[in-house]
C-alpha positions in Angstrom: 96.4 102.9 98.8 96.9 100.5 96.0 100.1 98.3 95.5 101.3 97.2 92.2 103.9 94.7 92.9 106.1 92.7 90.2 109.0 91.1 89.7 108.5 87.4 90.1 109.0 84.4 88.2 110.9 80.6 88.0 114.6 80.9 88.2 116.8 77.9 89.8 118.4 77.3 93.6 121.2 79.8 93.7 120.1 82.8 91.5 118.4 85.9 92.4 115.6 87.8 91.8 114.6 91.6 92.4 111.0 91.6 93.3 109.3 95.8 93.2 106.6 97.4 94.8 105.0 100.9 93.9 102.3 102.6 95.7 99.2 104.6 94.1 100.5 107.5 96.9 103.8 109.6 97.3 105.9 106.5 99.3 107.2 109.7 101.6 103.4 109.2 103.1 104.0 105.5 103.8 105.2 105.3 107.4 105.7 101.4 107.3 106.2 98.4 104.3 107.2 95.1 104.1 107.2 92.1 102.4 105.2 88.4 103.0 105.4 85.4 101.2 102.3 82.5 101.4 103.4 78.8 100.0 100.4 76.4 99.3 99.0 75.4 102.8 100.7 77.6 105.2 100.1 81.0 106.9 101.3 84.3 105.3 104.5 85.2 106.9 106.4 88.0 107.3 109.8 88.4 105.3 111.1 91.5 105.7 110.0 95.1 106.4 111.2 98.7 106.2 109.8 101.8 108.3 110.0 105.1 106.5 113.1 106.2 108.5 114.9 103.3 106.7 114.6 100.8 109.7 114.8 97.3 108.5 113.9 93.8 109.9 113.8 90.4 108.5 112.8 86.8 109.0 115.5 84.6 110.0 115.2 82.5 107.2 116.4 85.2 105.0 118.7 87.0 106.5 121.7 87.5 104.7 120.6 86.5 101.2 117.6 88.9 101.5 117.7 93.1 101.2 114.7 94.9 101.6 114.9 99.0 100.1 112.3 101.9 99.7 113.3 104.2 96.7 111.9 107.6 97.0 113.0 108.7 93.6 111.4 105.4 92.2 108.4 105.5 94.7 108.7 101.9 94.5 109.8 99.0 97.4 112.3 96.3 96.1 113.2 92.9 97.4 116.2 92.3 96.5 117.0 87.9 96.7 120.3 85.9 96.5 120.6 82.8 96.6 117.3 81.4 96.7 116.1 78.0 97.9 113.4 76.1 96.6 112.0 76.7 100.1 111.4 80.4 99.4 108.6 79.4 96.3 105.7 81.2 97.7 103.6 84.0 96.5 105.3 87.5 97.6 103.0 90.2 98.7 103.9 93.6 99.7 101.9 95.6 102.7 101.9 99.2 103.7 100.9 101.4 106.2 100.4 104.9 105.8 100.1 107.9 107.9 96.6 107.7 108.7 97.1 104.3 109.9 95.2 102.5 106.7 96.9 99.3 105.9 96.9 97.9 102.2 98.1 94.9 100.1 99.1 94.5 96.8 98.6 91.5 94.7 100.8 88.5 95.0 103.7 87.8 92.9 104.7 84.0 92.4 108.5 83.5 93.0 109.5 79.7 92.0 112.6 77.9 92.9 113.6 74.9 91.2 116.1 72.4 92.6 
C-alpha cells in the first residue's frame, strides 16, 4: 500500500491546519491508520489513530484540539488541528495497516508552528 499524505505547512500558535491521507487501495481494506509526528532529534510518536470501525485514540498532548477521521467517500485519512503550538512542529506521517497485516507509511509532511 502506498500513502500519499498532504496538507502541511507554516501557519502561527493558534491556527489550524487539516492535514490528508489517501491510500493506493480501497480504505474499506485498511483495518487500522494513524497518525505520527517526528521533530528534529526525537523518536516518532504516535498522534492519533483510527481502526476501521471508527475507533479512535490519541496522544495526550493533543487531545482536544486534535480530530482524527477516515472518509470512505474520499478514501482519504484527515487530521484535523486547532490550535496548534509551536510544540507540535514536526514532520506528520500517516501509517496503515491492512487486512493482510502489511503495514505501510507515507511520506512525511512538515507542519510548522511559529510563536
Amino acid at each position: 500500500v502506498q500513502l500519499q499524505a498532504s496538507g502541511g505547512g507554516l501557519v502561527q500558535a493558534g491556527e489550524s491546519l487539516t492535514l490528508s491521507c489517501t491510500p493506493s487501495i480501497n480504505i474499506d481494506s485498511i483495518i487500522y491508520m494513524a497518525w505520527f509526528r517526528q521533530a528534529p532529534g526525537e523518536q516518532r510518536t504516535m498522534v492519533a489513530s483510527i481502526t476501521r470501525g471508527g475507533a479512535t485514540a490519541y496522544a495526550e498532548s493533543v487531545k482536544g484540539r486534535f480530530t482524527i477521521s477516515r472518509d470512505n467517500a474520499k478514501n482519504s485519512l484527515f487530521l484535523q488541528m486547532n490550535s496548534l503550538k509551536p510544540e507540535d512542529t514536526a514532520d506528520y506521517y500517516c501509517r496503515s495497516v491492512d487486512h493482510e497485516g502489511g503495514n505501510s507509511w507515507g511520506q512525511g509532511t512538515l507542519v510548522t508552528v511559529s510563536s
